[in-house]
C-alpha positions in Angstrom: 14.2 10.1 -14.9 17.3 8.4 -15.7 18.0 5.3 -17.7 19.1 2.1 -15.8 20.4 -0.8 -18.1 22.1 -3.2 -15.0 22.7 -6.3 -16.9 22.7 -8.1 -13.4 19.6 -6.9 -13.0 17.9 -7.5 -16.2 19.8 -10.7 -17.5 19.2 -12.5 -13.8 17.5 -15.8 -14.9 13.8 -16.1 -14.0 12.7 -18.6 -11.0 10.4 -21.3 -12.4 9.4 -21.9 -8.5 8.1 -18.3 -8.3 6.6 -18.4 -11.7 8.9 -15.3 -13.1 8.5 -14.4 -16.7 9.9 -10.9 -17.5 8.8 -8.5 -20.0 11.0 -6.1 -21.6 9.3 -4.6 -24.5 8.4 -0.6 -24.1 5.7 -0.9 -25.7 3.8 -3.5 -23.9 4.9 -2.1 -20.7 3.3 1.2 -21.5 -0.1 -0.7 -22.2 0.1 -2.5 -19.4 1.1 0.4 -17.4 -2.0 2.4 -18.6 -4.6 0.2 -19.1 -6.2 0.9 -15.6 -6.0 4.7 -16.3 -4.2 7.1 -15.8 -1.5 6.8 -12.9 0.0 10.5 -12.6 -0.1 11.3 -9.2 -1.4 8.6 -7.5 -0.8 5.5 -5.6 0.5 2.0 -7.0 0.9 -1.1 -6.0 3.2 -3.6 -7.9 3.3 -6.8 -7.1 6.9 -9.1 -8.9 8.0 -6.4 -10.8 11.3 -9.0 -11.2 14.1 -7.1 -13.4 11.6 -3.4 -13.2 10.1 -2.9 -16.5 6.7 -2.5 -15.5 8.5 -0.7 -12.5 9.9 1.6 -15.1 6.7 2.4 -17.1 4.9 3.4 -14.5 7.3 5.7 -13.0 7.3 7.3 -16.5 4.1 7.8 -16.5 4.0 10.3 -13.4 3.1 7.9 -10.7 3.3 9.8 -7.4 3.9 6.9 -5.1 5.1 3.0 -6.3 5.5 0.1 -3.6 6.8 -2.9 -5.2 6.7 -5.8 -3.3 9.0 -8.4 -4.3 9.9 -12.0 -2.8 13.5 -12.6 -4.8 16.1 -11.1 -2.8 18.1 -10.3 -6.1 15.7 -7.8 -7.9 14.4 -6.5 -4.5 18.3 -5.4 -3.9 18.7 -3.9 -7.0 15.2 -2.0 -7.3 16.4 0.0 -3.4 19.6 1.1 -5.5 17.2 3.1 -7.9 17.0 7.0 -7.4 13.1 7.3 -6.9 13.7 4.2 -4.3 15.9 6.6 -2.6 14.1 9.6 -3.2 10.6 8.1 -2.0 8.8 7.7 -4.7 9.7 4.1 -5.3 8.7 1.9 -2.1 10.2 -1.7 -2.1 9.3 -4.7 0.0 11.0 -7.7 -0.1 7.9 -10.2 1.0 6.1 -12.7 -0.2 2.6 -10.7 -1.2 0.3 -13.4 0.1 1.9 -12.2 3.5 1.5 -8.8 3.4 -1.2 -6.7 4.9 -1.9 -3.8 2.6 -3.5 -1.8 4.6 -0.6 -1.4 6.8 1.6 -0.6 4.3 -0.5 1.9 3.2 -0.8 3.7 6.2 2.3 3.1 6.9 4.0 4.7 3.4 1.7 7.6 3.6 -0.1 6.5 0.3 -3.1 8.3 -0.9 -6.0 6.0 -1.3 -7.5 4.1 -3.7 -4.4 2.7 -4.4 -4.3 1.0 -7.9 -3.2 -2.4 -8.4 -0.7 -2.9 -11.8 1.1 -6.0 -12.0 2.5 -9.0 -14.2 1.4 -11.2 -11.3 3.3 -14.2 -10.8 1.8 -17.4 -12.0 1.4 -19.2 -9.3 -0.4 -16.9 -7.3 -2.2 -14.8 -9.3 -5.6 -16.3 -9.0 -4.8 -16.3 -4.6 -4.0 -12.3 -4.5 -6.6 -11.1 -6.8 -9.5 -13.1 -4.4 -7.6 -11.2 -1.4 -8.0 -8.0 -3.7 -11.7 -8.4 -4.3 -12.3 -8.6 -0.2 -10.3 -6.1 1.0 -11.8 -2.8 1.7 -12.3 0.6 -0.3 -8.2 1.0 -0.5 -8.1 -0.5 -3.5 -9.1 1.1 -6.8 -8.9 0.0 -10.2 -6.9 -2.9 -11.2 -4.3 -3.8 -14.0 -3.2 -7.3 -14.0 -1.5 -10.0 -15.9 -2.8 -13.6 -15.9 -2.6 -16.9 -18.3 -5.1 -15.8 -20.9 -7.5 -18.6 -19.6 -7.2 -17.5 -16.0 -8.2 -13.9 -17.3 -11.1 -15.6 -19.0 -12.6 -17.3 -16.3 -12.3 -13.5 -14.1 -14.0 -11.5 -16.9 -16.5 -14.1 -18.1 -20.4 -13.9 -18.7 -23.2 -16.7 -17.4 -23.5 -18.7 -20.1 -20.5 -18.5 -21.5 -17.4 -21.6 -21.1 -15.2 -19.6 -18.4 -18.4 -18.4 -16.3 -17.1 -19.9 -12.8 -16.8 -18.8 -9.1 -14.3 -16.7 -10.0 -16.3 -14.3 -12.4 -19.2 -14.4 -10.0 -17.2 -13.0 -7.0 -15.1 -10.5 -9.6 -18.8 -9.1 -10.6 -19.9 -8.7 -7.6 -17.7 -5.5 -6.4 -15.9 -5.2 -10.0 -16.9 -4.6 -13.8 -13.9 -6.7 -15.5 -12.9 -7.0 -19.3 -9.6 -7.7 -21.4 -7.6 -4.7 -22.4 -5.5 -7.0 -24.3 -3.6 -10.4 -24.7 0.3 -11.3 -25.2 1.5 -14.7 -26.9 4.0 -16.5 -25.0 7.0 -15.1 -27.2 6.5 -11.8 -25.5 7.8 -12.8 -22.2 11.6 -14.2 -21.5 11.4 -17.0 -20.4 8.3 -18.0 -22.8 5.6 -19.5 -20.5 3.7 -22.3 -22.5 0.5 -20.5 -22.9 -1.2 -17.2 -24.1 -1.1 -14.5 -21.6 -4.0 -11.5 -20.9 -4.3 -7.9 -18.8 -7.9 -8.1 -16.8 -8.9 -4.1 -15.8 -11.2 -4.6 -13.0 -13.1 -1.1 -12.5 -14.5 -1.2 -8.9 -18.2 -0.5 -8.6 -19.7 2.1 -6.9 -19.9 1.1 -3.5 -23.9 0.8 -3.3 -23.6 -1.4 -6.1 -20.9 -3.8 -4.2 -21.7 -7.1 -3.0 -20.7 -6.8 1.1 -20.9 -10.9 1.7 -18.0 -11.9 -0.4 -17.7 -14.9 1.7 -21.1 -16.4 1.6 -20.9 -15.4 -1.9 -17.4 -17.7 -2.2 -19.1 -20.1 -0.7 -22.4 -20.9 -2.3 -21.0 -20.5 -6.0 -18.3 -22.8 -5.2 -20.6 -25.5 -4.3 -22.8 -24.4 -7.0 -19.7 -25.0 -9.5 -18.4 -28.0 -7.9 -21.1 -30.0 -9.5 -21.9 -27.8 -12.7 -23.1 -30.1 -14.7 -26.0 -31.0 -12.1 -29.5 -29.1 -12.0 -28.7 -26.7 -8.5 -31.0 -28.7 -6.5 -29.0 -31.7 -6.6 -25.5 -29.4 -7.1 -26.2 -27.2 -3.8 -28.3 -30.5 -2.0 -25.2 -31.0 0.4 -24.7 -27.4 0.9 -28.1 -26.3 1.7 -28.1 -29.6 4.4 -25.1 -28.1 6.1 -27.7 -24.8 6.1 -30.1 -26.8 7.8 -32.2 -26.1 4.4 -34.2 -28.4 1.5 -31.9 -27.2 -1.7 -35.2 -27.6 -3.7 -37.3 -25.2 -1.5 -34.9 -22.6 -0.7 -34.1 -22.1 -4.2 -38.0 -21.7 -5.1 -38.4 -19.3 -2.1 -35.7 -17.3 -3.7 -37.4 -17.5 -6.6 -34.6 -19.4 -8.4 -35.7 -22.4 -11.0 -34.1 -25.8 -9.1 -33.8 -27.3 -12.7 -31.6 -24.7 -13.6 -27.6 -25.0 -14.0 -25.2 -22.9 -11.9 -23.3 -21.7 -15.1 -26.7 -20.3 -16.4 -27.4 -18.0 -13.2 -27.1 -14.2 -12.9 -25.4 -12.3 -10.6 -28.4 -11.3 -9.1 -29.5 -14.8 -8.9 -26.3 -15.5 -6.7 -26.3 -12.5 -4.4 -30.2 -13.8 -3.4 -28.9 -16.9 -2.5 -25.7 -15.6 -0.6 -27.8 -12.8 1.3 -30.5 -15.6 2.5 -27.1 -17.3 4.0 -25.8 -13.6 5.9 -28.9 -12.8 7.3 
């Protein structure tokens, strides 16, 4: 493949309003580019690949299709005046990835499916597009993607443990999640002010998978909300809106009502979000 080095490209200052920080290091691009797996011949979907070094690893590494969705006009330009982007291989969408409906573009690119997810995800909407992710249907395979170390924490974390929140219980319910590794800021031009991580998410197999992600959402965010309470005065207002005593339901579920939210399984939370889907 050959070599691009467009200083326009790569020397383009990042956007603090889309939360762009670049990384340019071959080595960390390969990690990041493989920690899901291998990608030789299937499908990818990249979301802010910015300047394309990420962009570059993967198609190095055999990838047989690669739709990069970008929202800055300037790197979107330059990415359609690569050779794979005008071969094929290299898809490129100049959207903002909150609006785009990947399923459609899918079908629409002639992808094969599962389509894995590898990206240095923007910032500022990282946390939005990986809750999308974890809803959408059996289109999306395993997942590569770079967060603020913390916000990779709280995804990958165990009950008990300081980051445990709604967003590990919704990861674990159709995902097994860990860190592959973590960058310090110096890695990335510009710098951001804190640590940065790559979560894998390997989906489950689909009779293990959690089908009410929404009730699910809902019940360990009002669980959380109040996480220093005992549940049955954390989830009181919650179960009212049920038309259910917080106390009793929990007991009938067979869930302690003295107990904290950041000390319940995943089990424990998938009782009380299947009681609320039935």
């Amino acid at each position: 493949m050959n070599e691009h080095n467009d200083p326009e490209l790569t020397q383009a200052p990042a956007r603090k309003a889309l939360g762009q920080h670049f990384l340019f290091d071959p080595n960390i691009l390969h990690r990041a580019a493989t920690a899901a797996g291998p990608v030789e011949g299937r499908t990818v979907i990249e979301v802010g690949p910015g300047p394309g070094g990420l962009t570059r690893a993967i198609l190095k590494e055999g990838v047989k299709k690669l739709i990069a969705v970008e929202t800055d006009p300037r790197f979107a330009s330059a990415l359609l005046e690569w050779p794979e982007a005008k071969d094929g291989r290299l898809v490129v969408i100049e959207k903002d990835a909150r609006k785009v409906k990947w399923e459609e573009v899918l079908r629409e690119t002639g992808a094969e499916l599962p389509a894995m997810m590898i990206s240095n995800l923007p910032y500022n909407v990282g946390t939005i597009l990986l809750i999308d992710w974890l809803k959408s249907g059996n289109w999306r395979g395993e997942m590569a993607l770079m967060f603020q170390k913390e916000v990779a924490e709280r995804i990958c974390a165990a009950p008990g443990t300081e980051h445990y929140g709604r967003l590990a219980v919704l990861t674990h319910a159709v995902t097994r999640p860990h860190i592959a590794f973590t960058l310090p800021p110096g890695a990335f031009k510009p710098p951001p002010k804190v640590d940065s991580a790559v979560a894998v998410l390997e989906p489950l197999p689909e009779a293990e998978r959690f089908p009410h992600l929404d009730k699910l959402e809902q019940v360990a965010g009002a669980a959380f909300g109040q996480r220093r309470k005992m549940l049955r005065a954390a989830l009181k207002p919650f179960a009212k809106k049920h038309g259910l005593k917080a106390e009793e339901w929990l007991k009938s579920l067979d869930i302690d009502p003295t107990a904290r939210a950041e000390t319940l399984t995943q089990a424990e939370f998938r009782r009380m979000a299947s009681s609320l889907a039935k």
